[in-house]
C-alpha positions as CSV (number, residue, x, y, z in Angstrom):
1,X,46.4,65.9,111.7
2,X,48.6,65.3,114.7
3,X,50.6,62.9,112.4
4,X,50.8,66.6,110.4
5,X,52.5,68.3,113.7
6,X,54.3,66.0,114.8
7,X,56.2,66.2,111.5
8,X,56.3,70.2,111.5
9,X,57.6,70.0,115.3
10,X,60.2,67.6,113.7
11,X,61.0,69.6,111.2
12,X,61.2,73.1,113.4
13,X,63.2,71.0,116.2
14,X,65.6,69.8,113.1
15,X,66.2,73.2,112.0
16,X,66.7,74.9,115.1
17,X,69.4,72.7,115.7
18,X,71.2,73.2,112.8
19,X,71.1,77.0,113.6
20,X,72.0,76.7,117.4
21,X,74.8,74.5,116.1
22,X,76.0,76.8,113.0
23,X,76.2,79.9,115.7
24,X,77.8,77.5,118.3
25,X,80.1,77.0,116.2
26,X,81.0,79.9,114.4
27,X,81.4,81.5,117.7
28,X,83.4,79.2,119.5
29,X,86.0,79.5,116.1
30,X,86.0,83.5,116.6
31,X,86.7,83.1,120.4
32,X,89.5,80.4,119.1
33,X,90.6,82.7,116.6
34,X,90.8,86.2,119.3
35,X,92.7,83.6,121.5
36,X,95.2,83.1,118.7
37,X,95.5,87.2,118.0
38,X,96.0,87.5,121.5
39,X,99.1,84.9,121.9
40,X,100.2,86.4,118.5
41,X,100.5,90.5,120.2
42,X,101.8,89.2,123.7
43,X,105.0,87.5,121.3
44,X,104.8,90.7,119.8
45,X,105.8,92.9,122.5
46,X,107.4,91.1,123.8
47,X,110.2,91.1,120.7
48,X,109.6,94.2,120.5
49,X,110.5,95.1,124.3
50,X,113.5,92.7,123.8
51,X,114.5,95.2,121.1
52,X,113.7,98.4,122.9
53,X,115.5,97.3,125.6
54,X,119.1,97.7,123.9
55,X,117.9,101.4,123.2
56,X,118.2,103.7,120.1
57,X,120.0,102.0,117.6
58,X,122.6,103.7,115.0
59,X,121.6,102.7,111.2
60,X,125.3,101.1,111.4
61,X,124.4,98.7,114.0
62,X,121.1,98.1,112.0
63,X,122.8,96.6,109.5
64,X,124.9,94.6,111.1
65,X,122.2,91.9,111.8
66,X,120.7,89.6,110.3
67,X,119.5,90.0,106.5
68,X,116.3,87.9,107.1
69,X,115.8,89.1,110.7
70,X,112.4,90.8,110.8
71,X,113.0,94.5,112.0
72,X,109.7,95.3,113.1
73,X,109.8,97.6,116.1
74,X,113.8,98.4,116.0
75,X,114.5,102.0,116.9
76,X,116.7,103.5,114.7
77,X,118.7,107.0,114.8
78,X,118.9,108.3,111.4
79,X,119.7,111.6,109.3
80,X,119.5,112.9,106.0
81,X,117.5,115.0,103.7
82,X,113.8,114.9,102.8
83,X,112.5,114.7,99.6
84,X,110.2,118.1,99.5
85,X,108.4,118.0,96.1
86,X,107.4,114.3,95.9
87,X,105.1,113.0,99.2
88,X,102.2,111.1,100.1
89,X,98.9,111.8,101.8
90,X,97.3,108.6,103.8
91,X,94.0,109.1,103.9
92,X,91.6,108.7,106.9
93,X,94.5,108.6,109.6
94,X,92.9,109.5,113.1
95,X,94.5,111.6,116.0
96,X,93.2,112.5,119.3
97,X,89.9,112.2,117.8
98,X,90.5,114.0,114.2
99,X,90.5,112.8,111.1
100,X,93.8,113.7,109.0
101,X,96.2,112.2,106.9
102,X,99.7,110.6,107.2
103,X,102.9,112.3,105.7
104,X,105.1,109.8,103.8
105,X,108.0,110.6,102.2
106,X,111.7,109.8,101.3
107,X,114.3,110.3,103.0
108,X,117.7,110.2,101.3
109,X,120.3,108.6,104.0
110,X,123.5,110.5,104.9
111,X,124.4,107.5,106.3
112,X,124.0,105.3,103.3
113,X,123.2,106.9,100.6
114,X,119.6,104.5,100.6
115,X,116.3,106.0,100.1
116,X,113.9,105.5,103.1
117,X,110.2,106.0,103.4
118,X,109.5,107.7,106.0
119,X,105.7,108.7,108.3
120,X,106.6,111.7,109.6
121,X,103.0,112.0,111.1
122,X,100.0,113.0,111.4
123,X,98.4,116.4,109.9
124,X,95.2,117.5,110.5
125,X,92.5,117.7,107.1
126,X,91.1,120.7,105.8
127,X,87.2,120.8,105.4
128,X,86.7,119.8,102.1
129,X,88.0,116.6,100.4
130,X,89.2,118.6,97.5
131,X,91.8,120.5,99.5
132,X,95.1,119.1,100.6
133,X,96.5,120.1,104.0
134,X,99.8,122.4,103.2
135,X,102.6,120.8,104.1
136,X,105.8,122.7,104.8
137,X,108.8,119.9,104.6
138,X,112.6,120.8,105.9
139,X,114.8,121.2,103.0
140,X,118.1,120.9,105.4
141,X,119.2,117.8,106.5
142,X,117.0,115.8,109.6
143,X,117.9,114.0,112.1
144,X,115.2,112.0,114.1
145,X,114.4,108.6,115.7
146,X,112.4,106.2,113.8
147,X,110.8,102.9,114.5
148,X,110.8,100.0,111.9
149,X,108.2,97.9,110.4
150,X,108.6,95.3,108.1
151,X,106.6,93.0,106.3
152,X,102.7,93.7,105.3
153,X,102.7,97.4,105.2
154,X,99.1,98.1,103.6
155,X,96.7,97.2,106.1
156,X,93.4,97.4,105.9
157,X,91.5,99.2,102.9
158,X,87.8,99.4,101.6
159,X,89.7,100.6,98.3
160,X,91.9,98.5,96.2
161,X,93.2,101.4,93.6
162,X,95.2,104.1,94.6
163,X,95.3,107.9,93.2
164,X,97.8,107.6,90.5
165,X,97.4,111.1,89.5
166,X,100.3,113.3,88.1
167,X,100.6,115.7,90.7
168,X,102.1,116.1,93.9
169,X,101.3,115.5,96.5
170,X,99.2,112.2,95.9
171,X,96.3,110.9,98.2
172,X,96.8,107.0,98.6
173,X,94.5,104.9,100.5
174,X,97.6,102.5,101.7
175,X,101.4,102.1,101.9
176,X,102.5,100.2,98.5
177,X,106.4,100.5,98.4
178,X,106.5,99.0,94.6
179,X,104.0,101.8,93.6
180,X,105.9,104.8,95.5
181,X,109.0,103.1,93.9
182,X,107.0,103.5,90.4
183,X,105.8,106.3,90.8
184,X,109.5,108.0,92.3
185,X,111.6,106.2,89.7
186,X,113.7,105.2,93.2
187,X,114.6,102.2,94.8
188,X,113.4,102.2,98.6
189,X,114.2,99.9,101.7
190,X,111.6,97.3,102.0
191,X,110.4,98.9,105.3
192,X,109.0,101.6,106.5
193,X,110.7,104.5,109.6
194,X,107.6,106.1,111.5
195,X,109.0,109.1,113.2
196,X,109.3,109.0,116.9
197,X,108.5,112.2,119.4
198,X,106.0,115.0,119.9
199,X,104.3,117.3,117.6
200,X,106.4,119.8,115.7
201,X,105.5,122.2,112.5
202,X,106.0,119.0,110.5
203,X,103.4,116.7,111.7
204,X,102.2,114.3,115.0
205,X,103.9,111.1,115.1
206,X,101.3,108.8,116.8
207,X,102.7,105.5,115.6
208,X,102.0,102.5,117.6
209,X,103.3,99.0,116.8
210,X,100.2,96.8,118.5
211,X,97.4,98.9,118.8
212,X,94.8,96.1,120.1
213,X,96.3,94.7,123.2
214,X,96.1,91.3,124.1
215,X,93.9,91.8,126.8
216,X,91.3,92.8,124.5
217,X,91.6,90.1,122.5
218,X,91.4,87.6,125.1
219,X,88.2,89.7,126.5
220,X,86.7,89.0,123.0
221,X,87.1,85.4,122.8
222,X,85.5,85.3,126.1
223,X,82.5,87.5,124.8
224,X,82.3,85.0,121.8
225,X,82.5,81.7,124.1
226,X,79.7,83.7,126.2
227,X,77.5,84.0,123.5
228,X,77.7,80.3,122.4
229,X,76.9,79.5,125.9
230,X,73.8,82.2,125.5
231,X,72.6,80.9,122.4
232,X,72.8,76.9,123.9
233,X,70.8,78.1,127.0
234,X,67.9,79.6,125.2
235,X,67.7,76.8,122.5
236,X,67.2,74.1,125.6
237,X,64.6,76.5,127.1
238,X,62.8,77.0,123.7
239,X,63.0,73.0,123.0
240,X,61.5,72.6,126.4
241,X,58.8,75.3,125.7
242,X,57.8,73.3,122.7
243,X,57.1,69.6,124.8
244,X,55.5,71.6,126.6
């Protein structure tokens, strides 16, 4: 009988182990990890202060630099004329506590003659998901400030297929430039101008760059590294509850 015990103690002392280890583990790898977000957004401002810091840029000057430079928070002054008939919706886009969409659209460059895709903002939903907000797009030419973002453009999505429905506007779910491409018959930049300033009769621009800051990352890996501490603690005392 106590041969029987002993073997079950064994057994539960074995497995607890295991567990404590597993949870040790994993959470010391997602402190790691929120370290590693953190260094990642503290280089991030700081290019993109480095690039803030020689002010509003001319789409000229843009050019000028590098091909494979990454333009990711360049502020750019740019002009031309919007395309009215053909624009995007992003879903689930949240301002000041509201849930809304994004307006994306092209913007044909004066100073180029490129196309442009363009987030002019925020606009606020109607109450039904089977209305679209009505959106009232200058058809004389814009100027505005824009910042740039290159690279992964989609983010995050719980859906993988977008609404590739005839009409206009269309509700997508994230920013694909080879779809809009598709779906325009234009060729676009391979980035992205979010519209800089306050509300207007357009829409809210709300864009920011780093939204998390590192801060908050590095107070997560510490809440991580404090749990594996937590979880070691209460294994010892339940080991030591079981000699007992």
């Amino acid at each position: 009988m106590q041969l029987i015990l002993w073997r079950k103690q064994k057994l539960s002392s074995i497995i607890t182990i295991c567990v404590v280890t597993i949870v040790v583990l994993v959470c010391l790898r997602l402190g790691y990890w929120q370290l590693q977000r953190a260094e990642s957004k503290t280089e991030q401002l700081t290019q993109i202060a480095a690039l803030q810091s020689q002010g509003v840029m001319s789409w000229q000057q843009m050019q000028q630099l590098p091909s494979d430079w990454n333009k990711t928070g360049l502020q750019i002054s740019i002009s031309g004329v919007l395309d009215t008939q053909q624009y995007w919706l992003l879903d689930n886009q949240v301002y000041q506590g509201q849930v809304g969409y994004d307006v994306l659209t092209l913007l044909r460059l004066q100073q180029s003659k490129q196309t442009l895709l363009v987030n002019l903002g925020w606009v606020k939903a109607p109450l039904t998901r089977q209305q679209l907000p009505n959106i009232n797009l200058p058809s004389t030419p814009l100027a505005m400030t824009v910042q740039l973002k290159q690279g992964k453009l989609s983010g995050f999505t719980l859906q993988d297929a977008q609404h590739n429905t005839a009409a206009w506007p269309k509700r997508v779910q994230i920013i694909d430039l080879a779809l809009f491409s598709q779906q325009t018959g234009r060729d676009m930049i391979d980035f992205i101008g979010y519209r800089q300033g306050i509300a207007d009769e357009i829409a809210a621009p709300h864009y920011q760059a780093v939204v998390m800051s590192p801060e908050k990352h590095q107070a997560y890996a510490v809440q991580w590294l404090l749990i594996a501490i937590a979880c070691l603690v209460i294994a010892v005392f339940a080991c030591k509850k079981k000699e007992l």
